[in-house]
N, CA, C and O atoms as CSV, one atom per row, in Angstrom:
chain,resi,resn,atom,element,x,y,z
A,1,UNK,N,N,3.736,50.208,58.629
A,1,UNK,CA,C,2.721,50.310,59.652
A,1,UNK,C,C,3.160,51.380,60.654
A,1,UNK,O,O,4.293,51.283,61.125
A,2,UNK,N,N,2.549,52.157,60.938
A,2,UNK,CA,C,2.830,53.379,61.879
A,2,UNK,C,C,2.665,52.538,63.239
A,2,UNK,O,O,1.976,51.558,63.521
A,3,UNK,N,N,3.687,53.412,64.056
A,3,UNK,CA,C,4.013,52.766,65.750
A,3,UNK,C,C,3.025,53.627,66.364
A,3,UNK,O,O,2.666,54.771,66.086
A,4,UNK,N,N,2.600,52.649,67.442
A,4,UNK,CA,C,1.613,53.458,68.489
A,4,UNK,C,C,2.533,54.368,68.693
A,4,UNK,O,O,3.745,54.318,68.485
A,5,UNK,N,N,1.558,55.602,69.316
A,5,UNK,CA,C,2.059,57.309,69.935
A,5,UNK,C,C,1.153,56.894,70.940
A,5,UNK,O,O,0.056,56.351,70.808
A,6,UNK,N,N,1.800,57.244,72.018
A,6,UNK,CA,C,1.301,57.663,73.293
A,6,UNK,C,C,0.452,58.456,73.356
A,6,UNK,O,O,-0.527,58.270,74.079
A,7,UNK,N,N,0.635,59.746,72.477
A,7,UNK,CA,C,0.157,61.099,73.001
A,7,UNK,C,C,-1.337,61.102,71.910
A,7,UNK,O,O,-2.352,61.791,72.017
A,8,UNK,N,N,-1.068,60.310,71.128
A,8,UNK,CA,C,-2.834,60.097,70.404
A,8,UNK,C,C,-3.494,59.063,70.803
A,8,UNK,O,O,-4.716,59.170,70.906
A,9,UNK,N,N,-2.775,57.687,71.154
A,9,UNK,CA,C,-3.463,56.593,71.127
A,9,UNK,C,C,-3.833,55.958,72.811
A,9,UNK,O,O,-2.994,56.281,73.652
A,10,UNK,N,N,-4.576,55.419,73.125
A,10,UNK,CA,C,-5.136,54.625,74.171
A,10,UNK,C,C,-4.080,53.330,74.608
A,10,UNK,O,O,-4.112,52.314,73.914
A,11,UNK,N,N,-3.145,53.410,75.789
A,11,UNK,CA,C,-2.588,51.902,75.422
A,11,UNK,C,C,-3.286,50.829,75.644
A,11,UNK,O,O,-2.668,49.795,75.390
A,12,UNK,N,N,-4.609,50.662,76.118
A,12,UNK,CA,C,-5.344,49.544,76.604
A,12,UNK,C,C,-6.327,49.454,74.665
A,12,UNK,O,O,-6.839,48.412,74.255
A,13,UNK,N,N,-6.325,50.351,74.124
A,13,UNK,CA,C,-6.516,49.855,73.232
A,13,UNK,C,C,-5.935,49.258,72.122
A,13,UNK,O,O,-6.679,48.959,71.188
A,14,UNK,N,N,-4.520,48.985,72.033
A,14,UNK,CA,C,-3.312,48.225,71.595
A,14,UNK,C,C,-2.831,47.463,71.709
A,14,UNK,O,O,-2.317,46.812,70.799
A,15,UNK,N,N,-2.780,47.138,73.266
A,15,UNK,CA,C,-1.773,46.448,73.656
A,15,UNK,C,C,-2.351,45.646,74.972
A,15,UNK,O,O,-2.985,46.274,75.820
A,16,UNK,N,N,-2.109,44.237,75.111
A,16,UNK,CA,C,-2.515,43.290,76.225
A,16,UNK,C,C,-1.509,42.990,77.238
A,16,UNK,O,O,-0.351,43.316,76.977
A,17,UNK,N,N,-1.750,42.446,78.304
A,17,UNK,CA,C,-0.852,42.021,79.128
A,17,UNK,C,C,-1.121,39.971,79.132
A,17,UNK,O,O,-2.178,39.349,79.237
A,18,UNK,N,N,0.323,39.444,78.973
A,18,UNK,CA,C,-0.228,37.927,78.300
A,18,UNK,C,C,-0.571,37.197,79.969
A,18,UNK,O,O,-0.212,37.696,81.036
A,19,UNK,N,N,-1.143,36.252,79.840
A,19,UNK,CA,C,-1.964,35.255,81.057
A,19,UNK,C,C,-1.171,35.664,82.269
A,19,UNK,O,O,-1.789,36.252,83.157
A,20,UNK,N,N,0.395,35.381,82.462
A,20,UNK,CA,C,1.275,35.643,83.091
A,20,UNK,C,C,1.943,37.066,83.787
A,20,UNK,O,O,2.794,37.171,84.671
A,21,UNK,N,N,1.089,38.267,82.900
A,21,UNK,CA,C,1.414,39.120,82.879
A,21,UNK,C,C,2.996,39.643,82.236
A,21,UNK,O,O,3.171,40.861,82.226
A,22,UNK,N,N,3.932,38.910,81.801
A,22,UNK,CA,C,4.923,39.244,81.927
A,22,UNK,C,C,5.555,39.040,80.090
A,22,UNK,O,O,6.724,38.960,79.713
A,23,UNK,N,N,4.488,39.012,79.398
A,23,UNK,CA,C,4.947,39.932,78.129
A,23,UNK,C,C,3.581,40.574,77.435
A,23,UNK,O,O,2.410,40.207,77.537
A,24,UNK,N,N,4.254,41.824,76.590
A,24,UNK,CA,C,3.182,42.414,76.157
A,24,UNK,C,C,2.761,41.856,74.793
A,24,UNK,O,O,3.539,41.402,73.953
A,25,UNK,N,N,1.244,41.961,74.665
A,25,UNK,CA,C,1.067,41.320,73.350
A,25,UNK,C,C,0.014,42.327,72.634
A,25,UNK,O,O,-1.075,42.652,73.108
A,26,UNK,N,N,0.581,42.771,71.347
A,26,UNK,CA,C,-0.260,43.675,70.339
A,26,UNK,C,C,-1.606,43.219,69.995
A,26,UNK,O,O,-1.658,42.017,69.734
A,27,UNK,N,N,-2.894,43.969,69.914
A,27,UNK,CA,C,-3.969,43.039,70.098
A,27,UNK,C,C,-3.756,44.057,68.287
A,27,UNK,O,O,-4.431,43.516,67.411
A,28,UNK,N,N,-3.301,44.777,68.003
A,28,UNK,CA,C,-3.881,45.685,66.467
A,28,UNK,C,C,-2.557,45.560,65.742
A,28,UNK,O,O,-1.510,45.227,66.296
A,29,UNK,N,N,-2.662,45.797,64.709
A,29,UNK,CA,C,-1.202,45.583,63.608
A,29,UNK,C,C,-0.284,47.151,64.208
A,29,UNK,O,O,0.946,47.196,64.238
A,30,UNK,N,N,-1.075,48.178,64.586
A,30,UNK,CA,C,0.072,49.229,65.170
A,30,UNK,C,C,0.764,48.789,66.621
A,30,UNK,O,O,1.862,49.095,67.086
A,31,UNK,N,N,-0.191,48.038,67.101
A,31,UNK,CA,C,0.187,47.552,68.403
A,31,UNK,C,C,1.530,46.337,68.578
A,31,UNK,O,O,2.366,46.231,69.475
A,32,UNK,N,N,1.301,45.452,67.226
A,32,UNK,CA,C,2.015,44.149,66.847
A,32,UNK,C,C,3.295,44.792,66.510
A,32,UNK,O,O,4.306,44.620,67.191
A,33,UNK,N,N,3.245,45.664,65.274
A,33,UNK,CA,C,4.198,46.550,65.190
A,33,UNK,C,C,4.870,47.201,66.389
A,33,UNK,O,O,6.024,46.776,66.454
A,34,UNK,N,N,4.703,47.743,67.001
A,34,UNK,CA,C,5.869,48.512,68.237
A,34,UNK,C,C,6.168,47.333,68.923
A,34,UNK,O,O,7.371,47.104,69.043
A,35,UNK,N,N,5.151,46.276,69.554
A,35,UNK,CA,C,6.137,45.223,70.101
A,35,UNK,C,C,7.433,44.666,69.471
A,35,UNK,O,O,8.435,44.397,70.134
A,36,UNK,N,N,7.340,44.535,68.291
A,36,UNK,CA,C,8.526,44.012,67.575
A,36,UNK,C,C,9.336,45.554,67.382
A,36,UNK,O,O,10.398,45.543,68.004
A,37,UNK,N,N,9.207,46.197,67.031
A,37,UNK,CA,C,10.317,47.646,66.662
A,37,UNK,C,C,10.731,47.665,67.507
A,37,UNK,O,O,11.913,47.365,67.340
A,38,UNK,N,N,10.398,47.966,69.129
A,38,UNK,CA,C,10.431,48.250,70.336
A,38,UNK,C,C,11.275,47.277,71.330
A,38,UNK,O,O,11.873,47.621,72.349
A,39,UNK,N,N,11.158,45.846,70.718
A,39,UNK,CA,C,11.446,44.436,71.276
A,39,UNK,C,C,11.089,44.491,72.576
A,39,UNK,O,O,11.823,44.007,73.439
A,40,UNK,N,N,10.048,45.022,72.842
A,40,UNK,CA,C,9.209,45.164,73.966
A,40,UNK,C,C,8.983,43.571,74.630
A,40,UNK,O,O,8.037,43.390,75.398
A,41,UNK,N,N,9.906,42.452,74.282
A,41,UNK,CA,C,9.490,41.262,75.254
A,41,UNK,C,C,11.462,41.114,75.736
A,41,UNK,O,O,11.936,40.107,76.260
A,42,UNK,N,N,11.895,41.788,75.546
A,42,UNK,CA,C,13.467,41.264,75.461
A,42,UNK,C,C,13.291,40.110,76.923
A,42,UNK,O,O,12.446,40.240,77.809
A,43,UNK,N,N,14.079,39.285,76.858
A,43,UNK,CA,C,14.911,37.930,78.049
A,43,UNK,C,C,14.622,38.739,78.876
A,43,UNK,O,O,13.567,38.619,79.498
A,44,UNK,N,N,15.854,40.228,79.201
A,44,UNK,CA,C,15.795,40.298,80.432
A,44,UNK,C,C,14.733,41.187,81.027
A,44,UNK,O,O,14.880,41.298,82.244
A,45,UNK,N,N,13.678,41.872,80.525
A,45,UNK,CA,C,12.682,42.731,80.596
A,45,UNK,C,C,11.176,41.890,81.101
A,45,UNK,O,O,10.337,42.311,81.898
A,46,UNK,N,N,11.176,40.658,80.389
A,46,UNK,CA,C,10.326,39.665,80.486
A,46,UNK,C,C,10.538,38.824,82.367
A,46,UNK,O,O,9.705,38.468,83.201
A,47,UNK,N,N,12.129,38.808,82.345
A,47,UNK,CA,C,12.506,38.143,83.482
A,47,UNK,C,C,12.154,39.236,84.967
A,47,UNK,O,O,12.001,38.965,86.158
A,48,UNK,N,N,12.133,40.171,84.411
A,48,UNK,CA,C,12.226,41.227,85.538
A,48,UNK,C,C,10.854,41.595,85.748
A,48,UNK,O,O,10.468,41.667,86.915
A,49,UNK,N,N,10.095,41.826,84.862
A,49,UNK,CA,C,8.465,41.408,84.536
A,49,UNK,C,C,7.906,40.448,85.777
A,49,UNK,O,O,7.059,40.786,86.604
A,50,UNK,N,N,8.622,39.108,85.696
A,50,UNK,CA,C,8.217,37.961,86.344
A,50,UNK,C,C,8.597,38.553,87.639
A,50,UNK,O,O,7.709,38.571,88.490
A,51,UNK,N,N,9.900,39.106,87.992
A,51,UNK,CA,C,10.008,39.268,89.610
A,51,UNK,C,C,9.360,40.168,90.275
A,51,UNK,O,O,9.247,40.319,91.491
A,52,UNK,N,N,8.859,40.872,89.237
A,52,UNK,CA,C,8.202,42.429,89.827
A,52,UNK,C,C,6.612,41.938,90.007
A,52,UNK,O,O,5.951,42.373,90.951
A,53,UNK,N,N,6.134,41.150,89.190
A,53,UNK,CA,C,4.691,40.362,89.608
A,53,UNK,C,C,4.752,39.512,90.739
A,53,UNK,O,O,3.801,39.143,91.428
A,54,UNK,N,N,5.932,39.237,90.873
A,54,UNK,CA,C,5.963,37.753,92.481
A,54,UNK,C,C,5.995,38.912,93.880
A,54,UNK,O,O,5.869,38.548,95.049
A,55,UNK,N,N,6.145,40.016,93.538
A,55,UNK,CA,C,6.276,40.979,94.763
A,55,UNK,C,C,5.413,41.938,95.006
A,55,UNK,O,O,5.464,42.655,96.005
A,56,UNK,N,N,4.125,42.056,93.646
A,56,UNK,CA,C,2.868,43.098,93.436
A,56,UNK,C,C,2.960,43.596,92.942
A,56,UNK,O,O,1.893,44.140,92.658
A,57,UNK,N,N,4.660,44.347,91.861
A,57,UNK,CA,C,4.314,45.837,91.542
A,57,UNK,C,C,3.956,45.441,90.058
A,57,UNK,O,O,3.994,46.502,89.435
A,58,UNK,N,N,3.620,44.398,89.181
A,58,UNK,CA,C,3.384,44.668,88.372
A,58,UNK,C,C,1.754,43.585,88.076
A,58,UNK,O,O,1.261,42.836,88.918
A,59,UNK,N,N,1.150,43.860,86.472
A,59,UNK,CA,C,1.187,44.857,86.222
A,59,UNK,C,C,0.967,46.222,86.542
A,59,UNK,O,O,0.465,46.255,87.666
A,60,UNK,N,N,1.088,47.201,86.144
A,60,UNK,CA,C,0.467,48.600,86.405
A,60,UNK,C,C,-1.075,48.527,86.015
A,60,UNK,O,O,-1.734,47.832,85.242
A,61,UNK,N,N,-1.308,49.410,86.771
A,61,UNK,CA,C,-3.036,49.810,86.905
A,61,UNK,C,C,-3.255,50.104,85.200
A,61,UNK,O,O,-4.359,50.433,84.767
């Protein structure tokens, strides 16, 4: 399965932000794919996720 590219693809068309905001979830099999290649939810990325939403800066626009 080919990984999302930035420079062709839409990230709002890939990729969700979950209830909590604080992991990403692939809505397409290229999207499902880079979360896992990427380990785009790691412990401490997820945890830092959570502190950066309790203070506003996340998610991003």
């Amino acid at each position: 399965m080919p990984l999302f590219n930035p420079r062709l693809h839409r990230w709002s068309d890939h990729f969700t932000w979950s209830v909590d905001a604080t992991r990403v979830e692939g809505v397409t099999p290229s999207g499902r794919a880079t979360v896992i290649a990427l380990r785009m939810n790691r412990p401490t990325i997820v945890a830092a996720r959570r502190r950066w939403a309790e203070v506003g800066w996340h998610p991003p626009a």
